[in-house]
C-alpha positions in Angstrom: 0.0 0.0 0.0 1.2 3.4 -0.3 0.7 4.0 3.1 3.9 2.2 3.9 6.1 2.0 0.9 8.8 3.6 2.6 8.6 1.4 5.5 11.7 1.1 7.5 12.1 -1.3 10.5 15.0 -0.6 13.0 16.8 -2.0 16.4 15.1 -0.3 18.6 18.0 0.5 20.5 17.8 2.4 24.4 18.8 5.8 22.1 16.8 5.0 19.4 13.7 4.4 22.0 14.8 7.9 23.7 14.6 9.8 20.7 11.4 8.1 19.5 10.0 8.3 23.1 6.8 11.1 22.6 5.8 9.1 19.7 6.3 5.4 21.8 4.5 6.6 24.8 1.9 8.4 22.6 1.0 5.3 21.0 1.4 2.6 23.2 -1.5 4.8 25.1 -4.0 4.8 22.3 -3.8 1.0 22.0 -3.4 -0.1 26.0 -5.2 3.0 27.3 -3.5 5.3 30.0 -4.0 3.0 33.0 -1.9 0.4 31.0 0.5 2.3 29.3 4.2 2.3 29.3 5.6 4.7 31.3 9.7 5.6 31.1 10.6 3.2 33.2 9.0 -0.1 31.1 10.7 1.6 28.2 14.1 2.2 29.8 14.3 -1.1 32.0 17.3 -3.2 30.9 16.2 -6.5 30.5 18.6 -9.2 28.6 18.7 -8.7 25.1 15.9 -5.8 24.6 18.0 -3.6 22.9 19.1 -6.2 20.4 16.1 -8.1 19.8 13.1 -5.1 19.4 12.2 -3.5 16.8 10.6 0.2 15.9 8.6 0.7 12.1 8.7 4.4 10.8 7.7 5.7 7.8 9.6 8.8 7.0 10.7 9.1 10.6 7.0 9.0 11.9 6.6 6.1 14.5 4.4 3.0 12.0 4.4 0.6 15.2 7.3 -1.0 17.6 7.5 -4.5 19.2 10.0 -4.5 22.3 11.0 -8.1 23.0 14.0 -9.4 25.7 15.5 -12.8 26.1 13.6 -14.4 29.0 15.8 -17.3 29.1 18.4 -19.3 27.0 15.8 -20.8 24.8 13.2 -17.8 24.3 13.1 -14.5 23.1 9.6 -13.1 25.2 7.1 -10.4 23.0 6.8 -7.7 25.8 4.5 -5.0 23.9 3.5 -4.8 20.3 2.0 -2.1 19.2 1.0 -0.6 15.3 -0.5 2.8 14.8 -4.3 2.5 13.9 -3.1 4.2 10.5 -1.3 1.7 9.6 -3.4 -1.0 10.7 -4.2 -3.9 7.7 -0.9 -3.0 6.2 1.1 -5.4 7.6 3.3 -3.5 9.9 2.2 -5.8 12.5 3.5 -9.0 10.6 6.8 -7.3 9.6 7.5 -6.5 13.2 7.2 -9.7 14.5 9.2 -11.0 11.5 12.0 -8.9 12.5 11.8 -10.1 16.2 11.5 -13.8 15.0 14.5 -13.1 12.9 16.3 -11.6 15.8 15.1 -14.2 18.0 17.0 -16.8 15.8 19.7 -14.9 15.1 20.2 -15.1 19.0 19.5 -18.9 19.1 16.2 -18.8 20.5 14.5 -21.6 19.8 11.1 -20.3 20.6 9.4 -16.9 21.1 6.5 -16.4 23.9 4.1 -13.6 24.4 1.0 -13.2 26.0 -2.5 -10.5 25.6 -5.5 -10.1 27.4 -8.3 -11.2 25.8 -10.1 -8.3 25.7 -7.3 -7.3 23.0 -9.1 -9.5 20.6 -5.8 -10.5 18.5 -5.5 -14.0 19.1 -6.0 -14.5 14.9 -3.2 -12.1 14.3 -0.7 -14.0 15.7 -2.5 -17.5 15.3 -1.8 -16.1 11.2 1.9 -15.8 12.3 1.8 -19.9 13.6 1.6 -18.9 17.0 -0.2 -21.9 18.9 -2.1 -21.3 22.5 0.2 -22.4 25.0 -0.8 -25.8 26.8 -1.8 -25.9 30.4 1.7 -27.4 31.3 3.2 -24.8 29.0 1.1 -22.1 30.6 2.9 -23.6 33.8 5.9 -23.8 32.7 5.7 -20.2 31.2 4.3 -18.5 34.6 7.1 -19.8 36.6 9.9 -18.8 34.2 8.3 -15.1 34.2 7.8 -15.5 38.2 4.0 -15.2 38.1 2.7 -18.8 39.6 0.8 -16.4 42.2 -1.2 -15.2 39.4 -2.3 -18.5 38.1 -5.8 -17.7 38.4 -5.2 -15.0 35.0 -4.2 -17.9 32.7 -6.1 -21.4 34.1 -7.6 -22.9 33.4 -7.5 -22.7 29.8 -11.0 -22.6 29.4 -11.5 -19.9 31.6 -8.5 -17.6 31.3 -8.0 -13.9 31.1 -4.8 -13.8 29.8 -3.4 -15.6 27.2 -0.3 -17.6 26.3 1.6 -18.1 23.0 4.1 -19.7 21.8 5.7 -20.3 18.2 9.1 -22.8 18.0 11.9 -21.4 15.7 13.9 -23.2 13.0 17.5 -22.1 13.2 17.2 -22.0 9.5 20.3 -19.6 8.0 19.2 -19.5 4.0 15.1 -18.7 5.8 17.2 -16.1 8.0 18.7 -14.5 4.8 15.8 -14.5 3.0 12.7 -12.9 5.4 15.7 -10.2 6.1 16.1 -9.1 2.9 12.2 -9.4 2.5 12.2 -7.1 5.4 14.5 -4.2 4.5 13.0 -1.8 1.8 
């Protein structure tokens, strides 16, 4: 679309995020609301790998979307926010960020990325379109003591019943797949 022709994704590193910072905030309000939003401090805190692995779309320097991601262990890169401008929504800013961070994400030798929404985000078919799967009840487990949460159990199980949800998608260490969505991804 012409929207996003000139499409750029970049690392979004701690100085990228503090020039871009206005805009991040700005946004990351009119999708989570103003109780929920980011303040400084979720944007700033240095978690393993955040600089390396998010990501920030602009389109002639004007924030498109970002998706800030971190390592959460040796095997997984973990999907902290992602967020797309509503003007650039159906133009698959959403899909190239979470390309990127995929791409990252393997480039670090993750072997599988995590995130998890509310449900009241509605956006379980974006990323069930990506080949993200809903996270097992073991998983789900598994997941909530990695991230230091078994006390809020009651969010994700069960399943049926949950207010939060759990994805997951495994990684191929593929190098000629690497190569190729990277290429696919730089305009």
């Amino acid at each position: 679309s012409a929207k996003v022709n000139n499409l750029q994704i970049y690392t979004l590193s701690h100085a990228v995020s503090m020039r871009h910072r206005a805009a991040l905030r700005v946004l990351d309000a009119s999708v989570f609301g103003a109780q929920s939003a980011w303040q400084d401090a979720e944007f700033d805190s240095p978690v393993p790998g955040k600089f390396e692995v998010s990501v920030i779309a602009c389109v002639h320097e004007r924030v498109a979307g970002f998706a800030i991601a971190s390592r959460s262990d040796v095997e997984s890169v973990h999907i902290h926010r992602i967020v797309v401008d509503h003007t650039y929504r159906n133009e698959r800013v959403g899909r190239r960020l979470m390309d990127s961070v995929e791409d990252r994400a393997t480039t670090m030798r993750a072997s599988r990325v995590t995130l998890e929404f509310a449900d009241s985000l509605n956006v379980a078919g974006f990323y069930k379109s990506l080949g993200y799967m809903r996270a097992s009840t073991s998983e789900v487990r598994d997941y909530l003591e990695r991230k230091s949460k078994q006390m809020q159990d009651d969010l994700y199980l069960p399943l049926k019943h949950a207010q939060r949800f759990v994805y997951l998608k495994s990684l191929i260490c593929d190098k000629i797949g690497i190569a190729e969505r990277i290429s696919g991804t730089q305009d």
